[in-house]
C-alpha positions in Angstrom: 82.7 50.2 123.5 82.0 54.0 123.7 84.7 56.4 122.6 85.9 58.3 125.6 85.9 61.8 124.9 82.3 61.4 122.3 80.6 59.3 124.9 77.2 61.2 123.6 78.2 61.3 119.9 80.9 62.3 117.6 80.6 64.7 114.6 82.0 64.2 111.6 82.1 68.2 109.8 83.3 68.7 106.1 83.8 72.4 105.4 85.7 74.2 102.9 89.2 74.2 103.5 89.0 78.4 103.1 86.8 78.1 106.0 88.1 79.7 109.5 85.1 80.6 111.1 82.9 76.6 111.2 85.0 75.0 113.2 85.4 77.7 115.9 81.7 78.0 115.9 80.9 74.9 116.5 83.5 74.1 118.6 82.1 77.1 121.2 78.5 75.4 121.3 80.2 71.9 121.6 78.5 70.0 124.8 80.7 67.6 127.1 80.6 64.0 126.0 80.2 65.5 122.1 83.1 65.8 120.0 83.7 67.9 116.7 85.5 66.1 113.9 86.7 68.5 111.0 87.7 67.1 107.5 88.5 70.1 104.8 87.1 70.2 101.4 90.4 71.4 99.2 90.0 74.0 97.7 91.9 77.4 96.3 91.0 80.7 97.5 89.8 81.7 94.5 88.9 85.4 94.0 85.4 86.3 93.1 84.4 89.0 91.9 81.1 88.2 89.6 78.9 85.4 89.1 81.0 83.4 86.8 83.7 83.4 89.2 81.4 82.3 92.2 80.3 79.2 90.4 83.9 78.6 89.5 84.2 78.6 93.5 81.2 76.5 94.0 82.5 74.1 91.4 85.7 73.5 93.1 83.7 72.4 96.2 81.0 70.4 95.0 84.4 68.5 93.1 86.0 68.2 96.2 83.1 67.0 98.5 82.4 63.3 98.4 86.4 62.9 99.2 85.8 64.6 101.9 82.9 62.5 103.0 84.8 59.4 102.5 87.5 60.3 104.9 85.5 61.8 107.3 83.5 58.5 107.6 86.9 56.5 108.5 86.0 57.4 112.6 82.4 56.1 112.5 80.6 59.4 113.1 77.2 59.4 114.8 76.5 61.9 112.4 77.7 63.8 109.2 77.5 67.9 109.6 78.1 69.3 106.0 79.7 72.6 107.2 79.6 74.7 104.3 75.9 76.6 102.9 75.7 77.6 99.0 75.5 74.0 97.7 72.6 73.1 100.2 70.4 75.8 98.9 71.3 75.0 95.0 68.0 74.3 92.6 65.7 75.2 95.9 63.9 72.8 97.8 64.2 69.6 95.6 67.9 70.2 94.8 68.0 70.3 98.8 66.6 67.2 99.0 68.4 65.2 96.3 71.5 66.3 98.0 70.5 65.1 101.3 70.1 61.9 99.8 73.2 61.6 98.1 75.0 62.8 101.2 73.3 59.3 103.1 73.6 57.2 99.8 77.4 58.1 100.6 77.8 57.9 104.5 75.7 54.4 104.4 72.7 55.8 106.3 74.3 57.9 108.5 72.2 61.1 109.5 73.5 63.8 107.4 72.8 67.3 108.5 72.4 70.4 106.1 72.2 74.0 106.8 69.7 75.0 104.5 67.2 72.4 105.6 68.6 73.0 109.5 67.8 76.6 109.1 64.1 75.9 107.9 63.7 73.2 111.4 65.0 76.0 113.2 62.1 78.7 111.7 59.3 75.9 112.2 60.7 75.4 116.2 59.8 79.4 116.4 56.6 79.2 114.6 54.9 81.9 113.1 57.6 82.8 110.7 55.9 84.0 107.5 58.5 87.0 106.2 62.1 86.4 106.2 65.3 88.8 105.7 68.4 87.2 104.3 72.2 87.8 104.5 75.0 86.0 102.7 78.3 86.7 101.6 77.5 85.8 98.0 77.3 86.9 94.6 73.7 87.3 93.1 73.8 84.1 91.8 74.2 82.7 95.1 71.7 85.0 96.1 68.6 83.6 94.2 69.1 80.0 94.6 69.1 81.1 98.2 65.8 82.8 97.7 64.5 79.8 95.6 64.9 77.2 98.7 63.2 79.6 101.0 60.4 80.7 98.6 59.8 76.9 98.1 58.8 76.2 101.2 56.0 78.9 101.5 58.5 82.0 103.3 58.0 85.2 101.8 61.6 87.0 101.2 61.3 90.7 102.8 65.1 91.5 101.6 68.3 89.2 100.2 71.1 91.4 100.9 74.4 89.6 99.2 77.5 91.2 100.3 79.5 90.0 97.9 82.8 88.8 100.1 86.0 88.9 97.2 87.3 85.2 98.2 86.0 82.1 100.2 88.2 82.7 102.8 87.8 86.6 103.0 84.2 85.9 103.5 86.0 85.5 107.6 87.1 89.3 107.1 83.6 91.0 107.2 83.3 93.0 110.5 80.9 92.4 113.3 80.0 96.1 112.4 79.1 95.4 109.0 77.4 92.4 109.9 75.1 94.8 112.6 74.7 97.2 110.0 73.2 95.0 107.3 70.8 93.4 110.0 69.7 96.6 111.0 68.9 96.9 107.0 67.1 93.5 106.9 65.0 93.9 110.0 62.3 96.0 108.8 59.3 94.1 107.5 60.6 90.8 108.4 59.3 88.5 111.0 63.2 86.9 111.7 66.7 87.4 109.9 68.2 84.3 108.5 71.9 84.5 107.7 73.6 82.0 105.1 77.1 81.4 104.2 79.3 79.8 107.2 82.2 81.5 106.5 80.7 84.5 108.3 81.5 84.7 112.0 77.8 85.6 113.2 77.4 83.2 115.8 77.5 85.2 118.5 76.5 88.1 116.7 72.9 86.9 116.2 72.4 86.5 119.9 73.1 90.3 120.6 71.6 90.9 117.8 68.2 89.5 118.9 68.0 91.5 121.9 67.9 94.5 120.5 65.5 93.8 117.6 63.5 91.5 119.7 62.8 88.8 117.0 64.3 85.7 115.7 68.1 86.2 114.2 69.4 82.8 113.1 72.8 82.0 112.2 73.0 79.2 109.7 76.5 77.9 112.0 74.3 77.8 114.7 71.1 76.3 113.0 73.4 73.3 111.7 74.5 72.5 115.2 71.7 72.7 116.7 69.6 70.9 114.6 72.5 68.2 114.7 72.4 68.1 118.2 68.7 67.7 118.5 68.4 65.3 115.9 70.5 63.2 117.8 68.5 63.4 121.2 70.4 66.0 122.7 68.9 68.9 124.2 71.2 70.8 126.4 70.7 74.7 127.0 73.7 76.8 125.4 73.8 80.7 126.1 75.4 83.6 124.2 74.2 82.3 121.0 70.7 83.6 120.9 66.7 82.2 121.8 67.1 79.2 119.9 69.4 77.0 121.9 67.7 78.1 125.2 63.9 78.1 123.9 63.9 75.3 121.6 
């Protein structure tokens, strides 16, 4: 039998449980017959105000993150969204990929999908993306393992422009005008903007953004769910959230 409401598929999503803006995201590209499943990695909103603090952040997720997995796997998801970014970036390409396969050693097989390696499917759709800007909400730690993963794979990093959020959960708090402002920055020498970090609320922010810049501005919420949706065979047209659900 087919569950009523996911008659398409059903998500499983672990995010942080400081995390206010994934689950709102997602749930505004969400197509009928697909349903959004949220489980929340515990964890304190810890303040961060260096680098040793971040990883003490980071630390309290990647501890909390296979429970999460284990419950979230309880309603037989089609598919396992991991809705949080640092940790998918960590030790570059390879530490990307030893994670995935961790992620389906622990969901038995089930298709687990990443946003760092979402984000890269959704440059390659584009093609022709050499030169890369990048925002986060991180720390400079966070920064450079973010740069690693992109560097790895043969994209030349224009700018990295961490800004440095003071908690997980405050990361939610940066303005739409801040966000413009530091995209503006990135823009300039880049062939598209990637953003990281999925407590940032840029969903919608990318797909103005685009118009006005008139080049590729992804947002790593809306890289994840796309490259979810597509790698389970669905390929429905979304607007308001940029070129890349409509194009590709």
């Amino acid at each position: 039998m087919t569950d009523t409401l996911g008659w398409r598929t059903k998500f499983a999503v672990i995010a942080p449980s400081t995390n206010t803006s994934v689950q709102p995201e997602y749930d505004s590209m969400r197509p009928m017959g697909v349903t959004n499943h949220f489980c929340r990695i515990a964890i304190p909103d810890t303040k961060v105000a260096d680098d040793d603090s971040f990883m003490v952040m980071l630390h309290n997720i990647r501890n909390a993150t296979l429970d999460a997995v284990d419950v979230s796997m309880t309603m037989s998801p089609g598919c396992l969204i991991m809705g949080m970014s640092a940790e998918t970036f960590w030790d570059g390409a390879d530490g990307a990929d030893r994670l995935h396969k961790k992620m389906l050693e622990r969901t038995g097989g089930v298709p687990v999908v990443m946003g760092s390696t979402a984000v890269d499917a959704a440059l390659k759709a584009y093609g022709g993306i050499k030169k890369i800007g990048i925002l986060t909400p991180y720390m400079p730690v966070g920064d450079a393992q973010v740069q690693k993963f992109f560097e790895d794979l043969g994209y030349e990093v224009t700018q990295i422009k961490g800004l440095k959020s003071p908690s997980p959960m405050l990361i939610a708090h940066e303005t739409p005008r801040t966000l413009k402002r530091a995209v503006e920055e990135l823009s300039e020498g880049a062939d598209a903007i990637v953003q990281c970090g999925t407590n940032l609320a840029f969903a919608r922010v990318a797909g103005i953004a685009e118009f006005w810049l008139e080049k590729p501005v992804i947002a790593i919420n809306t890289a994840t769910y796309w490259h979810a949706l597509r790698s389970m065979g669905i390929n429905d047209k979304l607007e308001n959230f940029g070129s890349l659900f409509l194009e590709h």
